[in-house]
DRENLUMFI-912571 format. One line per 10 residues: number of its first residue (from 1); their letters; for each residue x, z, y of C-alpha. Coordinates in pm, 1 decimal, decimal comma, padded with zeros to 6 digits. Layout:
BEGIN
NUM) a) X Z Y  ...
This chain:
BEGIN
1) xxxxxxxxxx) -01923,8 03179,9 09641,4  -02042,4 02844,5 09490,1  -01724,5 02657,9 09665,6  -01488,5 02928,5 09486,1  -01696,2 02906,9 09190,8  -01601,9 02512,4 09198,9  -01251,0 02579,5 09295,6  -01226,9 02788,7 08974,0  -01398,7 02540,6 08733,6  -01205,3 02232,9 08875,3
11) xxxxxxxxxx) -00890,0 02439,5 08768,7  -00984,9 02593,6 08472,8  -01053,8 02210,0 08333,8  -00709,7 02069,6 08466,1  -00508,1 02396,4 08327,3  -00734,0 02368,9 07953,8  -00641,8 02021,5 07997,3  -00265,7 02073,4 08022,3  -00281,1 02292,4 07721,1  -00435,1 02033,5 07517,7
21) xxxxxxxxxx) -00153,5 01804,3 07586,7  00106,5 02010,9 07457,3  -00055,1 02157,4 07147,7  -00146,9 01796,5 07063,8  00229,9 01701,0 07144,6  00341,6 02054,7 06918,7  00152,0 01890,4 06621,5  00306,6 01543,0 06654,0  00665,7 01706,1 06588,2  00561,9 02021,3 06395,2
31) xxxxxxxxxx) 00490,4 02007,0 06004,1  00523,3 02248,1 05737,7  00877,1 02137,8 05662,6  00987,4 02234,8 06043,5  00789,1 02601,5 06031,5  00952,3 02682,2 05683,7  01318,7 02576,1 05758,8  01312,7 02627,8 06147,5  01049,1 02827,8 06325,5  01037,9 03107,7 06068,3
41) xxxxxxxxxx) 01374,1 03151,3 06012,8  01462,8 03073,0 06446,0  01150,9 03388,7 06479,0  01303,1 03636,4 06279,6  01677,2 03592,1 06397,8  01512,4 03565,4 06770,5  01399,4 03950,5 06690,1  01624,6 04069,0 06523,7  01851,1 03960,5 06834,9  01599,2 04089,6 07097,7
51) xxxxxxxxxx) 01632,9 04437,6 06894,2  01957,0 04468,5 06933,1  01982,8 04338,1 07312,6  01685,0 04577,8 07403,5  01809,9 04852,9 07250,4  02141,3 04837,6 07411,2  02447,4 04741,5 07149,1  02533,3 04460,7 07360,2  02533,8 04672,5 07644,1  02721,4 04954,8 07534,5
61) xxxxxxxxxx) 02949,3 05166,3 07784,8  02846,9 04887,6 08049,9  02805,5 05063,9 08392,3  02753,9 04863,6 08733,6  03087,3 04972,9 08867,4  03280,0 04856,8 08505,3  03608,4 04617,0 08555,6  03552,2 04270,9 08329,3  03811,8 04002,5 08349,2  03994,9 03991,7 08667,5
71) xxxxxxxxxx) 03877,6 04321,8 08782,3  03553,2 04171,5 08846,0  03290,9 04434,2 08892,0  03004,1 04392,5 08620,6  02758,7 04415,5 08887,8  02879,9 04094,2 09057,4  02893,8 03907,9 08751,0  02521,9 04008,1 08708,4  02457,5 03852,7 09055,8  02608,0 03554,6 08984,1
81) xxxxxxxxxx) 02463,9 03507,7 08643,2  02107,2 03597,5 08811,4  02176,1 03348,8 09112,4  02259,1 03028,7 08841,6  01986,6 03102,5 08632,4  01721,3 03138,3 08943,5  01906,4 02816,8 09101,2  01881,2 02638,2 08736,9  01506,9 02700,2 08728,6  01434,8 02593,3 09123,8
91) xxxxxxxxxx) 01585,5 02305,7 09088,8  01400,4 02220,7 08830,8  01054,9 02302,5 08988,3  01173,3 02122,5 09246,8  00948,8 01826,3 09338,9  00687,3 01809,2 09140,8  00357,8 01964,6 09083,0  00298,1 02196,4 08764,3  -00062,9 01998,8 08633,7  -00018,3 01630,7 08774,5
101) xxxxxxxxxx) -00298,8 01504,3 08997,0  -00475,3 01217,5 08843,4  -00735,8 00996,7 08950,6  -01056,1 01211,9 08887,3  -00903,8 01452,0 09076,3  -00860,8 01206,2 09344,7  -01251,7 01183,4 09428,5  -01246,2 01546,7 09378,2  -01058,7 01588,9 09630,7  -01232,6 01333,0 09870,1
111) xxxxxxxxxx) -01572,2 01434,1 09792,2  -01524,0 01839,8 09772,8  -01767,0 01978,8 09998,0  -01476,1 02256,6 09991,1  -01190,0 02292,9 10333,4  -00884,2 02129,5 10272,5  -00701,1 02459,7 10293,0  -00863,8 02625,2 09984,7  -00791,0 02329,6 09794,4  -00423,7 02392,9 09878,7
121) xxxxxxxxxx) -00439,6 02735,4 09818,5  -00601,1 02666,8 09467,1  -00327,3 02397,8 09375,5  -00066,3 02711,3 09522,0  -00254,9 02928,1 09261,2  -00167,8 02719,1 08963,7  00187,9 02658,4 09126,7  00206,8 03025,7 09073,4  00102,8 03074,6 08772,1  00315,5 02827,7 08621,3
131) xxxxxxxxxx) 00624,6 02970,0 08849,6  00563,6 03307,8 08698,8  00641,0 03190,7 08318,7  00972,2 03123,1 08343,9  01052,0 03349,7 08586,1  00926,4 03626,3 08367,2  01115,7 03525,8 08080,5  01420,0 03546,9 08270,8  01282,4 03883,2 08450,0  01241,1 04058,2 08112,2
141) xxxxxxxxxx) 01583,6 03956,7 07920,5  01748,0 04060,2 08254,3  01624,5 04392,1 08178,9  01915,1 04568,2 08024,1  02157,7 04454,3 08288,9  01857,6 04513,5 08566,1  01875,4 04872,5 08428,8  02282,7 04930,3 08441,0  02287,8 04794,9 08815,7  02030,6 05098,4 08863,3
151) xxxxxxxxxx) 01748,7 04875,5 09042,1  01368,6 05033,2 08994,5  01164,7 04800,5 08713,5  00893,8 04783,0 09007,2  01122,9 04675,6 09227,9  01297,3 04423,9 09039,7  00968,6 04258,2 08914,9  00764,7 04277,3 09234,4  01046,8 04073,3 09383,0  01021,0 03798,8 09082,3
161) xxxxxxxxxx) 00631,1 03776,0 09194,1  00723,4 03705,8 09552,6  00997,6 03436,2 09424,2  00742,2 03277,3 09232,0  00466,9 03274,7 09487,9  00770,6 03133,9 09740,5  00809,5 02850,4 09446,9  00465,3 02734,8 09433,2  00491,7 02671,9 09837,7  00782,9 02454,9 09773,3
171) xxxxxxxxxx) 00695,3 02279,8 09464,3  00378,2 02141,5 09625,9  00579,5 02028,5 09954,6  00895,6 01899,4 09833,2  00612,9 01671,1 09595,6  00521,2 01516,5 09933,3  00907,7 01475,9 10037,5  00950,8 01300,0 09707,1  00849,7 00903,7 09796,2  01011,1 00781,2 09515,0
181) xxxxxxxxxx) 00941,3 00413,6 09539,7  01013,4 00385,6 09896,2  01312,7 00645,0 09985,4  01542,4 00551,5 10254,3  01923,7 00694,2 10159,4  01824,9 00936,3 10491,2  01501,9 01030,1 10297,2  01724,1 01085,3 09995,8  01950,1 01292,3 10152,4  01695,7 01522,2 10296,1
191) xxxxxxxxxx) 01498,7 01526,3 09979,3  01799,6 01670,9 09758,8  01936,1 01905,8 10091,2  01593,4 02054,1 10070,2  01653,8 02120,0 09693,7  01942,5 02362,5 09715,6  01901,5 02468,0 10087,9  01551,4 02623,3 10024,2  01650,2 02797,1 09722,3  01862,0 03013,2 09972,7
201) xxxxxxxxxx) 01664,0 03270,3 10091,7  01557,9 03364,5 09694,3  01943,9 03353,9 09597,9  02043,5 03577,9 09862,1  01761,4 03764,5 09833,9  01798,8 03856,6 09476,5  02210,6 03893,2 09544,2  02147,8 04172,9 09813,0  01925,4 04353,0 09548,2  02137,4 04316,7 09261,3
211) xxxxxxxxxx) 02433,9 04421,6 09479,6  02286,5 04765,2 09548,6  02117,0 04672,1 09952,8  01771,1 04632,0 09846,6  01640,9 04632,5 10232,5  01840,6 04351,4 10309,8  01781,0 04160,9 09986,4  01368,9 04238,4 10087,9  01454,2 04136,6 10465,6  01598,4 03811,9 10382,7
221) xxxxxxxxxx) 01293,8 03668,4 10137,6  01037,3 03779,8 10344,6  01186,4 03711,6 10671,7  01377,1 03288,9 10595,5  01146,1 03288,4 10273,7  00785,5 03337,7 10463,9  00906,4 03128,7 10761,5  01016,3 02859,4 10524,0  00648,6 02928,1 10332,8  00503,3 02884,1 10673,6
231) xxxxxxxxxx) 00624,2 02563,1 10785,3  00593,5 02422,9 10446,5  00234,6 02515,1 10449,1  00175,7 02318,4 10816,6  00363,8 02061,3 10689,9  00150,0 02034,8 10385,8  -00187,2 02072,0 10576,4  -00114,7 01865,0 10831,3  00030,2 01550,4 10625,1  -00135,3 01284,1 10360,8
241) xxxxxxxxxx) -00168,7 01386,0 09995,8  -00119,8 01059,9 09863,1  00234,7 01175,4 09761,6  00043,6 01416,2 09513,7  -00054,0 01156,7 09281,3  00330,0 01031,0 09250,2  00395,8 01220,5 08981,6  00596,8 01206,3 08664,8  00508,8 01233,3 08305,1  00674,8 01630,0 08180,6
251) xxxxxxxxxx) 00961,9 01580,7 07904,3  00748,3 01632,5 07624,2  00488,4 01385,4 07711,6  00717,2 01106,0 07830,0  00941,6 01136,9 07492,9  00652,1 01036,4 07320,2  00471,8 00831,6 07530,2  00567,2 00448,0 07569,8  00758,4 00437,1 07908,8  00882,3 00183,8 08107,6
261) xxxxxxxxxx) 01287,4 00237,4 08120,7  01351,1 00040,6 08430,3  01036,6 00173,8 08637,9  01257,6 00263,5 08992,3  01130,7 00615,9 08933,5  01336,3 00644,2 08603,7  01636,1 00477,1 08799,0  01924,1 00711,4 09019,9  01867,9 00654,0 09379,2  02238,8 00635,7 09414,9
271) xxxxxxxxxx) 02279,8 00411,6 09091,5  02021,0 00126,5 09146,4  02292,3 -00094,7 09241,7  02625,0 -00040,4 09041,7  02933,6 -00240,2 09178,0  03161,3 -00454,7 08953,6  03444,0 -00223,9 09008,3  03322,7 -00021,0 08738,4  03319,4 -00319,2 08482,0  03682,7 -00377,6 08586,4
281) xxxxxxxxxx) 03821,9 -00056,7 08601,0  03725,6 00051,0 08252,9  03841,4 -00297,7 08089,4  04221,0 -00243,3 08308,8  04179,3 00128,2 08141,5  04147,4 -00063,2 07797,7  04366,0 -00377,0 07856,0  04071,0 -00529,8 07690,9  03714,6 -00697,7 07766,5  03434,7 -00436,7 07624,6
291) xxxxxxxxxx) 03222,9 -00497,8 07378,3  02854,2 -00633,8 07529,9  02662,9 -00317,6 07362,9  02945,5 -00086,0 07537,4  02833,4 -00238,1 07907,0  02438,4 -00204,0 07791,0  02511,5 00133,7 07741,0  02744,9 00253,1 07995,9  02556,6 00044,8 08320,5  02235,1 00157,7 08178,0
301) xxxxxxxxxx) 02239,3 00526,8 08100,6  02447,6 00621,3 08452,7  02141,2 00450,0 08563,2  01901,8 00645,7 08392,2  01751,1 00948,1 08618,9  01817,4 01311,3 08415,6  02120,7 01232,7 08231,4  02408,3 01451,6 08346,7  02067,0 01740,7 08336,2  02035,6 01620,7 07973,0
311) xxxxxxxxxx) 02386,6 01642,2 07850,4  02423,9 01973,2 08078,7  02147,7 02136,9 07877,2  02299,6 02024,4 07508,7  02625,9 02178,5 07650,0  02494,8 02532,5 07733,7  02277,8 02494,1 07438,9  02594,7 02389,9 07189,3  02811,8 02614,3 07281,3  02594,9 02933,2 07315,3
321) xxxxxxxxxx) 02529,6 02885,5 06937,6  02888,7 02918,5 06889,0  02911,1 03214,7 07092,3  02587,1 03414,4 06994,9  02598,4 03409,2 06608,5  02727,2 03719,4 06415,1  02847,3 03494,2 06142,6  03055,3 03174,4 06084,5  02822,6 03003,4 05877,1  02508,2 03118,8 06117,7
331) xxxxxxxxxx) 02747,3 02940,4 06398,3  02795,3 02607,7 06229,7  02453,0 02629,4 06120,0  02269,0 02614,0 06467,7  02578,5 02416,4 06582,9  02473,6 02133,9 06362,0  02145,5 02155,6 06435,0  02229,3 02123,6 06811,1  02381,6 01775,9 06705,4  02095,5 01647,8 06530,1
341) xxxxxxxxxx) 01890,9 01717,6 06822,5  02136,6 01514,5 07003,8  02098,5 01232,6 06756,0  01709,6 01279,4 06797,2  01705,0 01266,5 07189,8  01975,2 00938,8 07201,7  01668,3 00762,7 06983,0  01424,2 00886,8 07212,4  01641,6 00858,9 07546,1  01890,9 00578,0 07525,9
351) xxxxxxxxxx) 01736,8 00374,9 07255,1  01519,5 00198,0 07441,9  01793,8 00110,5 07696,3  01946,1 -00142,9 07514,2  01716,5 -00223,2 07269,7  01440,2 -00390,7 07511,6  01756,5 -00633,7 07570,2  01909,9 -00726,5 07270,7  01545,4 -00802,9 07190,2  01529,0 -01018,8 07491,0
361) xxxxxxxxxx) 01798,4 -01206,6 07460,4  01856,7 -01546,2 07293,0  02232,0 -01562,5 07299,8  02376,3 -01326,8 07059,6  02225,0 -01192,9 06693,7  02041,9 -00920,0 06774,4  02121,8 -00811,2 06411,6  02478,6 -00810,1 06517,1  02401,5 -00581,9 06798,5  02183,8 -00336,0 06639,2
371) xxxxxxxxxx) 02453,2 -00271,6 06383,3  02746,6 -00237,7 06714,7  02501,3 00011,4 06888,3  02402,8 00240,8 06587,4  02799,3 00283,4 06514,4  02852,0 00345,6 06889,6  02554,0 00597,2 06860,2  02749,6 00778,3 06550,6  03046,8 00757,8 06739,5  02902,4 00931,4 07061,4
381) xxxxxxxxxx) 02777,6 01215,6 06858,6  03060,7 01305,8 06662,9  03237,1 01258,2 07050,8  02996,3 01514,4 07153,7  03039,5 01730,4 06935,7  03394,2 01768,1 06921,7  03398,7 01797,1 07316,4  03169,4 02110,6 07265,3  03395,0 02274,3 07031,7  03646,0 02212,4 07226,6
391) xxxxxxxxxx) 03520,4 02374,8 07557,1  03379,3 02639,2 07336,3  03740,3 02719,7 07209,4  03857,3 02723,0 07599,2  03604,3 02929,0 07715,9  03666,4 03199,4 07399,8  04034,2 03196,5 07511,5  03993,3 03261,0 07855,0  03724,8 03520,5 07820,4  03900,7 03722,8 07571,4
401) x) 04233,9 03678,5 07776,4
């Protein structure tokens, strides 16, 4: 009882601790100015939404077996939505711990009178937890669409449990898998297989339910799902836990935090070494040499680990805005806000890209550069944000064709 007791303690500090993090990072960006003109109004349109989602008017004459575009069944378009969505929030577990081992937690874990297995199963514990909160977001605004594919509540959310317990399994091992500094192109390949092949058993899984065969969507996570959990877990027992303590910074602390940009774990595996036939095919696509803040920014942000994720996320984001308001003005409203978070993250993201050299430097003015980069910066946005109209437009067309 005293080693659980000690288990429970050691996690009940690192969780509190985790939570003190982000309520101190919440009051860095929050004032009074963003809870008047943001969070208030974002709350009350958020249920006024949910109301109307929950109480079916988006839903309306929607049955499992209904026809959408191309004669596509609604039920499979539920699967598929349901298997992106699960995939989306894998792959972004993926590789890395929930609370980040530190090095207190080190000696904890050298001195700890406790077996090595409860220590994993406590650090599988917090995986869990933190596995279960977006998973249950997503498991309670699927519940209108759960509902018209006729799957039992029980059913649906004991099987989100089991995903999420599955999760924490893999988050801890593909931590170890994820040797940053030192990772072979083999190891690389391997690391990122792992990524989408073991998010196959819960994508099936959750397919065969959705799709009406709830044995065989049960058979396949429990049968490939607990032998993957299995040999994950000898895996992690048998191996080093160094790899533990190689952990990133979340979002939220690293955008505030001084970080290092060029740090190798910040850098694409596949992009530490960019050849010159990229500088010469974009100047033969020009017919002229690029300016020097142009090169800064193109060779260092394809460099930069998370971008296409980034710019993937502002997409979705953009155009949903355009898609969800009732109104025009309630449209451009959130649409414009969508760009000045753009604005924001390019002076959190890319800034420091080029600005650590044109302060290094001694040939140019840096002056001169500063000015070339903030007009490129206005010029990326504006870019942006007519490419999300734009796909917004296409994707209105060929959903209401």
């Amino acid at each position: 009882m005293k080693r659980i007791a000690l288990l429970a303690v050691w996690t009940g500090r690192r969780m509190r601790s985790w939570w003190k993090v982000r309520l101190q990072v919440l009051r860095l960006v929050s004032d009074w100015v963003t809870t008047l003109y943001l969070l208030i109004p974002g709350t009350i349109f958020a249920v006024w939404w949910l109301g109307r989602y929950y109480r079916g008017d988006l839903t309306s004459g929607l049955t499992a077996d209904t026809e959408l575009w191309l004669g596509v069944p609604f039920r499979i378009v539920v699967a598929v939505a349901m298997f992106v969505v699960m995939m989306a929030v894998h792959v972004m577990l993926y590789g890395s711990l929930p609370i980040p081992l530190e090095s207190g937690d080190r000696l904890f874990l050298l001195l700890s009178p406790v077996r090595r297995s409860w220590l994993l199963a406590t650090l599988w514990v917090e995986g869990l937890i933190f596995s279960l909160m977006p998973v249950a977001v997503i498991g309670i605004l699927s519940v209108p669409f759960v509902r018209i594919c006729r799957i039992p509540l029980d059913t649906w959310f004991g099987m989100l449990v089991l995903l999420s317990g599955y999760e924490a399994v893999i988050r801890i091992a593909s931590q170890l898998l994820n040797v940053r500094d030192r990772m072979t192109w083999q190891q690389w390949i391997a690391y990122h297989a792992g990524r989408y092949l073991s998010y196959l058993p819960v994508g099936i899984g959750l397919t065969w339910q959705i799709l009406g065969r709830p044995g065989a969507g049960w058979g396949v996570l429990l049968g490939v799902g607990g032998t993957v959990s299995v040999l994950a877990v000898r895996y992690i027992s048998r191996t080093e836990w160094d790899g533990l303590f190689q952990v990133r910074q979340s979002f939220l602390v690293s955008a505030v935090l001084p970080a290092d940009p060029d740090a190798v774990s910040n850098i694409q595996f596949r992009m530490r070494r960019i050849s010159a036939w990229l500088v010469r095919w974009t100047e033969n696509l020009f017919h002229r040499p690029m300016h020097p803040v142009i090169w800064i920014l193109l060779l260092r942000t394809l460099r930069r680990k998370g971008m296409l994720r980034d710019l993937m996320f502002f997409t979705v984001v953009a155009t949903g805005t355009l898609t969800i308001g009732s109104q025009a003005w309630i449209k451009w409203i959130y649409f414009g806000f969508c760009l000045f978070l753009f604005y924001e993250w390019w002076g959190i993201r890319i800034h420091p890209l080029y600005e650590v050299p044109i302060t290094q430097q001694q040939i140019v003015d840096p002056w001169s550069l500063r000015v070339a980069a903030a007009r490129w910066r206005s010029r990326v946005v504006v870019g942006i944000g007519v490419a999300w109209v734009i796909l917004w437009a296409l994707l209105r067309r060929h959903f209401h064709h």
